[in-house]
C-alpha positions in Angstrom: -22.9 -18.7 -27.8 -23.4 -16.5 -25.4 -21.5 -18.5 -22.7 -18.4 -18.4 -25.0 -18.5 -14.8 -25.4 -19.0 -13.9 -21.8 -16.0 -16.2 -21.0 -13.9 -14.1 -23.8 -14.9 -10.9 -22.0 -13.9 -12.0 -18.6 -10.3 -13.6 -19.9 -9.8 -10.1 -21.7 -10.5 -8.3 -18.8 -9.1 -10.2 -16.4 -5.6 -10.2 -18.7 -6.1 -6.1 -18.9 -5.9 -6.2 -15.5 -2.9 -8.1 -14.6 -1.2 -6.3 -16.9 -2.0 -2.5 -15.2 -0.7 -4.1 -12.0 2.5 -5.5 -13.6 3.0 -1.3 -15.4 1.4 0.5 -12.3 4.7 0.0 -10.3 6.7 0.8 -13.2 5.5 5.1 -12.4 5.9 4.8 -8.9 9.6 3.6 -9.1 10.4 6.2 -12.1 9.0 9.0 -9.8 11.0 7.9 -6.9 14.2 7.8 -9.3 13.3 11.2 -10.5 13.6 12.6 -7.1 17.1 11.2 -6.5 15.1 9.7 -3.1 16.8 6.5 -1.5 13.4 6.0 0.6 10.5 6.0 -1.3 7.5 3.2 -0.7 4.3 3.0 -3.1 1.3 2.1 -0.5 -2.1 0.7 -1.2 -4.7 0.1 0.9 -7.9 -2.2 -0.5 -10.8 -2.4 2.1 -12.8 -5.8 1.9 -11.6 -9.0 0.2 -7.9 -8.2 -1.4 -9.1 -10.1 -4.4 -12.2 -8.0 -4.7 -12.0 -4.6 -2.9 -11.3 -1.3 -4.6 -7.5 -0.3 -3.8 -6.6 3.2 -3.3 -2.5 3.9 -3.4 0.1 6.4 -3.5 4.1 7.3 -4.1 5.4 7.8 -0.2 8.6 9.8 -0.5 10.8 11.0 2.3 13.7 12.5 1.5 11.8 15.4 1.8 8.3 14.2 3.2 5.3 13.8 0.4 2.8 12.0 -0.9 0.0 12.1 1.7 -1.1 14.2 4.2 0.7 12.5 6.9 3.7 12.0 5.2 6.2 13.5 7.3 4.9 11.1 10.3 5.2 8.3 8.7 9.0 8.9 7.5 9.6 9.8 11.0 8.5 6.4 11.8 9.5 4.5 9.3 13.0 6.2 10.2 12.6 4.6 13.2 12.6 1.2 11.8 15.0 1.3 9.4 12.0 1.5 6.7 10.9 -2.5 8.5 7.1 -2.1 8.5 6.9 -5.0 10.2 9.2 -3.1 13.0 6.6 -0.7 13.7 5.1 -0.4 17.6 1.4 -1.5 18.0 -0.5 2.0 19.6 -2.4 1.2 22.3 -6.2 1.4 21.4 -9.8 0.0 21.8 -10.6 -1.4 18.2 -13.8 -2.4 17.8 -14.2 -6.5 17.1 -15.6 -5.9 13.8 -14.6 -7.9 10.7 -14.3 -5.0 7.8 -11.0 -6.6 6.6 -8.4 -4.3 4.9 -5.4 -5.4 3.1 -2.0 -3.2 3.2 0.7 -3.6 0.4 4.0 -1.9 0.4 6.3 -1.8 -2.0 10.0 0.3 -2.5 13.4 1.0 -1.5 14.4 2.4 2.0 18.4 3.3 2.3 19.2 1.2 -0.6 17.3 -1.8 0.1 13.9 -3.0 -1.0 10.8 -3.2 0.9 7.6 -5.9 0.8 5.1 -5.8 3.1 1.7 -7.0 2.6 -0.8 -7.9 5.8 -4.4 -8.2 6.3 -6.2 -6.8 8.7 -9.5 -7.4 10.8 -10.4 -3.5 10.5 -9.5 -0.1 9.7 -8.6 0.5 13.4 -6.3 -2.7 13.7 -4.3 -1.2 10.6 -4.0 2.0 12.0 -3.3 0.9 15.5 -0.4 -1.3 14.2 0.8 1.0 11.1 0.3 4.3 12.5 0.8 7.2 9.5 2.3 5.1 7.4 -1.0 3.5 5.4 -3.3 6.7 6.6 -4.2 7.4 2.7 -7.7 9.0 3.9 -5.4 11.8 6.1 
């Protein structure tokens, strides 16, 4: 009995979840449309195991620069790119070779086009080092 109700739990949980991911973009884009910008990007960054780790996120716009406190950075370099995250120059740094992964998800328009971009990296220091402002949510 108790194995049956446990497995209920997890299955309602689990289907509560999916579906606050599938509505959480659904703000994100309606805020972006509500400020008539044509680059907006909703960022999240989840430290330890994607599938397990706690993600924090927020509404980049940048037409003008908000949503975090480097904001205006990372539209600079994003406007550098062409909104391409994948575009963006590696900084030269010392990380250090510990495995603390952290998982970056992008997701939004830049100049009428839409943007995906999800990678994983090895720390905090290889995201920043390769992202620069753009996922610095703590800043």
């Amino acid at each position: 009995m108790t194995q049956s109700i446990t497995a209920k739990a997890v299955r309602g949980g689990l289907l509560a979840a999916a579906a606050m991911l599938l509505l959480g973009a659904t703000p994100a884009q309606a805020a972006a449309q509500e400020s008539d910008s044509e680059n907006w990007l909703f960022l999240t960054v989840t430290r330890g195991d994607a599938r397990h780790g706690d993600p924090r996120g927020t509404l980049l716009l940048c037409d003008p620069p908000q949503g975090h406190g480097k904001a205006a950075e990372a539209c600079a370099e994003l406007e550098k790119v062409g909104g391409d995250i994948s575009r963006l120059r590696t900084a030269d740094s010392f990380c250090p070779m510990i495995y603390a992964p952290v998982t970056v998800h992008a997701r939004g328009e830049w100049q009428g086009r839409p943007v995906e971009y999800r990678e994983t990296f090895a720390n905090g220091c290889a995201m920043g080092a390769r992202t620069g402002a753009v996922f610095a949510l703590d800043a």
